[in-house]
N, C-alpha and C positions, 0 to 999 in steps of 0.2 A: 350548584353543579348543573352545568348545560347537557342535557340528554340530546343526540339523536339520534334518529331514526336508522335502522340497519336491517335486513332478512338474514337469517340464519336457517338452515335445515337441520332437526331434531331426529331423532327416534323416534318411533311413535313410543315406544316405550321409556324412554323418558319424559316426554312429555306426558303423560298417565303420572308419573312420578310427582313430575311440578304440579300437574293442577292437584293431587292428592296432599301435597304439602301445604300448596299455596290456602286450598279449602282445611286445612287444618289448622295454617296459623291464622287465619283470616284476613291473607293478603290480595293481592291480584296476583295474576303468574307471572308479568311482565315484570314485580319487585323478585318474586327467587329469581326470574333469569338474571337481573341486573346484577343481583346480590352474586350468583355464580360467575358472571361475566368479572366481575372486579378481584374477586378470589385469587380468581389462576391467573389476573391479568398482574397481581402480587406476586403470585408465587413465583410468576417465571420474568419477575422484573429482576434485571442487571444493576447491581449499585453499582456508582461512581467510585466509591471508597469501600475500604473493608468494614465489616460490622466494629471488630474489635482490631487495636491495633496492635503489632508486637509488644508496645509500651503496655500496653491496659495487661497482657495476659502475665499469666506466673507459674511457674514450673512445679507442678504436684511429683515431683520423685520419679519422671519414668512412666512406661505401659503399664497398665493393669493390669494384672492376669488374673483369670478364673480363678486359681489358687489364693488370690490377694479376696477377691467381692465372696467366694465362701469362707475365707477367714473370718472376716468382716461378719458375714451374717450369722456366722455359729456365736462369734462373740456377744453379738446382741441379742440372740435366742439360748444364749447357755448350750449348746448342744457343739458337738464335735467337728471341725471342720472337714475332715476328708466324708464322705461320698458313703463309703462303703461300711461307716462307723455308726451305727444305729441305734440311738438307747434302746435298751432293754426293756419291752412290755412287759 
């Protein structure tokens, strides 16, 4: 990978941040910037194509509701799915 050279203006308060990380992982501060710069330079990359295509996905039954994910989890803790139903101490 060809690096170069750029200025940027910081925080001071983030830069307090890098060098306290940087002197903790035992890096230089210019690897967290690079390592931060590439991050979000992912995160807010545009693909070409979709992740999954209609073909790859499959239909789970419908929305979820609240009602459906506490069913679910009374049934794997034994205990009651409505809310208001609380075993007896």
């Amino acid at each position: 990978m060809a690096l170069k050279r750029t200025n940027v203006y910081a925080d001071d308060g983030d830069l307090a941040l890098i060098k306290a990380a940087a002197a903790r992982l035992g890096v230089a501060e210019a690897e967290i910037i690079r390592e931060g710069i590439h991050r979000i330079a992912l995160a807010h990359r545009v693909w070409d194509e979709p992740f999954v295509t209609d073909a790859e996905t499959f239909d789970l039954g419908g929305p979820v509701t609240a009602d459906d994910i506490r069913a679910v989890r009374a049934d794997r803790s034994g205990r009651s799915a409505r809310r208001d139903e609380s075993p007896a101490a």
